[in-house]
C-alpha positions in Angstrom: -8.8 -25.1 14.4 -5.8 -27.1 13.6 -2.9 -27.5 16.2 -0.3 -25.3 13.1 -2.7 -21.9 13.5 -2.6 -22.1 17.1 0.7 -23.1 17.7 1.6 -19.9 15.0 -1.2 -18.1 17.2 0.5 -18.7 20.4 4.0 -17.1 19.0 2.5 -13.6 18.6 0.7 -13.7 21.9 -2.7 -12.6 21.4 -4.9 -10.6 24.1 -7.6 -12.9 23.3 -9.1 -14.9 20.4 -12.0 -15.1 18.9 -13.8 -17.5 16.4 -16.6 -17.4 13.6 -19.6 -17.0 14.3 -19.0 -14.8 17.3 -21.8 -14.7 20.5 -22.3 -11.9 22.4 -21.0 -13.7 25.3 -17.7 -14.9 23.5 -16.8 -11.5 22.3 -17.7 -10.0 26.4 -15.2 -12.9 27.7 -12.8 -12.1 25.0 -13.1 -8.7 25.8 -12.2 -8.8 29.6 -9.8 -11.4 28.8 -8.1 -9.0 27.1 -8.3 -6.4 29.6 -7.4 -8.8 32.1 -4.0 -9.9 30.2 -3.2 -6.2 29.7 -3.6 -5.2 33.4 -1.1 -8.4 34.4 1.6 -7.6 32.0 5.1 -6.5 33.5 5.5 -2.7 33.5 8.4 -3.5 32.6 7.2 -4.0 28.8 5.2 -0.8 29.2 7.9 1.0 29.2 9.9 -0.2 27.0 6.7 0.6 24.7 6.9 3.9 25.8 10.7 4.5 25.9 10.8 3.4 22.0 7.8 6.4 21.3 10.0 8.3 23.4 12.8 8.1 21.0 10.5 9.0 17.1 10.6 12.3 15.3 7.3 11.7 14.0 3.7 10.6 13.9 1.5 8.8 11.5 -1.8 10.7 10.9 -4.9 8.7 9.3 -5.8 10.7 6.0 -8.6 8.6 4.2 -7.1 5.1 3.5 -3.5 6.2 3.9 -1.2 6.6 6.8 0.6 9.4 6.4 4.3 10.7 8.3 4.6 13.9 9.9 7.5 15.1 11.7 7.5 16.4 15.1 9.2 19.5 13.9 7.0 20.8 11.1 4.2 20.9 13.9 3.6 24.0 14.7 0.7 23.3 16.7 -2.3 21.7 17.9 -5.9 22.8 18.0 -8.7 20.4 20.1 -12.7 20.7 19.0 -14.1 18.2 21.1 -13.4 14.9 19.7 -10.7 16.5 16.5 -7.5 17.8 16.2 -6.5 20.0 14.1 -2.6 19.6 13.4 -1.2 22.8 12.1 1.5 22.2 9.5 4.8 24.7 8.9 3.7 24.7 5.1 0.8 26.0 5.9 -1.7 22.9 5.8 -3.6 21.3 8.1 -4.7 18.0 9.1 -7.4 16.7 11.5 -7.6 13.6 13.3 -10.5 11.9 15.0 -8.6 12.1 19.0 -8.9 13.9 21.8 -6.1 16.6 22.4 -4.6 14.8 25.4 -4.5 11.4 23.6 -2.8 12.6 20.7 0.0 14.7 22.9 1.0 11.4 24.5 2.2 10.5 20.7 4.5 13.1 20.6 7.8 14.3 22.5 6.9 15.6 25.9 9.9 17.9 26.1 9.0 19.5 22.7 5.2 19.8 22.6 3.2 21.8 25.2 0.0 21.7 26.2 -1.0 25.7 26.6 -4.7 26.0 27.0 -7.3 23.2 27.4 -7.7 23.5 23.2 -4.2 24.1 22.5 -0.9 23.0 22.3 2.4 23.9 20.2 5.9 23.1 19.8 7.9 25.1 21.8 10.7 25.6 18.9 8.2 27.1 17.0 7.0 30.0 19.8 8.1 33.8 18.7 6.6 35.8 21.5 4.8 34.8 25.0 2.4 37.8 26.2 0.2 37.3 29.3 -2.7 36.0 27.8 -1.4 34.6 24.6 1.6 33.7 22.6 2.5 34.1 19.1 3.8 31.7 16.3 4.1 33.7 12.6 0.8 35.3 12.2 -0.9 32.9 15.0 -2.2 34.4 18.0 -2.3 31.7 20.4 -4.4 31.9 23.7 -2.5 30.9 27.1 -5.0 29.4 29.6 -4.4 30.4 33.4 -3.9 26.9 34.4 -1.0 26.2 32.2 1.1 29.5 32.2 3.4 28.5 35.1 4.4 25.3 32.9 4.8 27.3 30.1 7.6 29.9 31.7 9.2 27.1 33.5 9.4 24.8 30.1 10.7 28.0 28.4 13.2 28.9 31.2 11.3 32.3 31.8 11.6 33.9 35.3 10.3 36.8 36.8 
């Protein structure tokens, strides 16, 4: 490699690098080199990664090839099956992602989306009615897991 591509490889500061043809060994070291770099870096740049998430309106969802933008607030709400996630749409469609529920929920706004049972969570604007067991949003009957009901009254200001 010539001294131009790694002094423009430097510049973007890579986890680790790799070259052609890769051992198994050179992809392990590059792999806990990587890991290693991560670990060490400032939390101070971790959160400024997560203060600039903090402050989108919107996601980008893998459909096929394409990347496509949804806004926070025509998600009505989320629905887990194992390793998918269905995103229910205010128009009526739905998407699914390859991601577990709690992985996807750290994408999106923290005060507006709510986890509500371990295989559900909604937006909070969108909720209609909250009954013991379940809540509603239009003609969805959503179920209310024990564990999360206290969170959900508090988040909604509801008090007995």
């Amino acid at each position: 490699m010539d001294s131009s591509t790694i002094e423009r490889a430097k510049d973007v500061r890579p986890s680790a690098y790799l070259a052609k043809p890769i051992t198994k060994e050179q992809l392990y070291s590059a792999i806990e080199i990587a890991f290693s770099n991560f670990n060490s870096q400032p939390q101070e740049q971790i959160n400024i990664d997560n203060e600039n998430s903090a402050n989108k309106d919107f996601v980008f969802v893998k459909d096929g090839y394409a990347f496509i933008k949804v806004l926070f607030n025509e998600i009505i709400f989320l629905e887990s099956d194992a390793n998918y996630v269905s995103i229910h749409l205010a128009a009526g469609k739905k998407m699914m992602v390859r991601n577990k529920l709690d992985d996807f929920i750290e994408q999106l706004d923290k005060n507006l989306f709510l986890r509500i049972h371990r295989s559900y969570a909604v937006n909070r604007n969108k909720i209609e009615g909250i009954f013991p067991t379940e809540l509603t949003i239009g003609s969805n009957k959503i179920p209310i897991g024990k564990t999360y009901r206290d969170e959900l009254k508090k988040m909604m200001g509801i008090k007995e």
